[in-house]
N, C-alpha and C positions, 0 to 999 in steps of 0.2 A: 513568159510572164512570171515575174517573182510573187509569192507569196508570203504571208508572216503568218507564223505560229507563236505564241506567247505559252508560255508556263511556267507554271506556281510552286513554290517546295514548301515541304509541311517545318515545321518546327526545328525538326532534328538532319535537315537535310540540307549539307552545306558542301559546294562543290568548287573547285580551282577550274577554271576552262581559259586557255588564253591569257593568264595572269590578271584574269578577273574574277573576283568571287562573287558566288550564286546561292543567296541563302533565303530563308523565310521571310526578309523584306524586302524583296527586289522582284521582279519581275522578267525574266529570260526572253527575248524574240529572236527568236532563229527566224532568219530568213532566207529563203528557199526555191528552187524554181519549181513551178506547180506540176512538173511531174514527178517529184519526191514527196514523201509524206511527212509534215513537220514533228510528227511522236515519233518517227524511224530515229530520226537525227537526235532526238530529246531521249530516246533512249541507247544509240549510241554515246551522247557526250555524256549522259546524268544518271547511266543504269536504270533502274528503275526507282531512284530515289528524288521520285516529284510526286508533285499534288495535283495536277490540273493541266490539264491543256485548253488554250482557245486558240480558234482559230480567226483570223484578222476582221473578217466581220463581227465578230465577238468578241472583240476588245472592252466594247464600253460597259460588258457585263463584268468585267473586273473594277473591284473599287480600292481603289488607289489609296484610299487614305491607311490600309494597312499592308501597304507595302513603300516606305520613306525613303529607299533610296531608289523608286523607280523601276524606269525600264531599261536594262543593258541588253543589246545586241549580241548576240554571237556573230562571231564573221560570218561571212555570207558560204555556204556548202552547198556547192552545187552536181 
C-alpha cells in the first residue's frame, strides 16, 4: 500500500529535486510504500533542510493558503 508524506521548508530552504523546485511556498509529497518512512526519503532528497513533516492523514492540518504554489510530488521511491 503506498503512503504520502508531505513537508514544509522554512524560508531559506530552497531545493532542485527532479528539475523541480522545493521552496518555502510549496508544499513536497513524497510518496511511498508503507514500509519506508516518508522523513528517511525527505532527508535523503532535502538533508535536513525542511520544516515539517505530515503524514497523509495530516494533510488537512496544513494551511494552504501560505504555500501558492501548492503541492508537488516527488516521484514515487520505493
Amino acid at each position: 500500500m503506498l503512503k504520502k508524506t508531505y513537508i514544509t521548508f522554512g524560508q531559506v530552504h530552497v531545493h532542485s529535486v527532479e528539475g523541480k523546485t522545493f521552496d518555502k511556498d510549496c508544499v513536497a509529497c513524497i510518496i511511498h510504500d508503507e514500509k519506508v518512512n516518508g522523513r528517511d526519503i525527505a532527508f535523503e532528497l532535502f538533508s535536513d533542510k525542511w520544516h515539517q513533516s505530515f503524514e497523509h492523514d495530516h494533510v488537512q492540518d496544513i494551511c494552504m493558503k501560505y504555500y501558492p504554489r501548492g503541492i508537488i510530488e516527488v516521484q514515487q521511491v520505493f
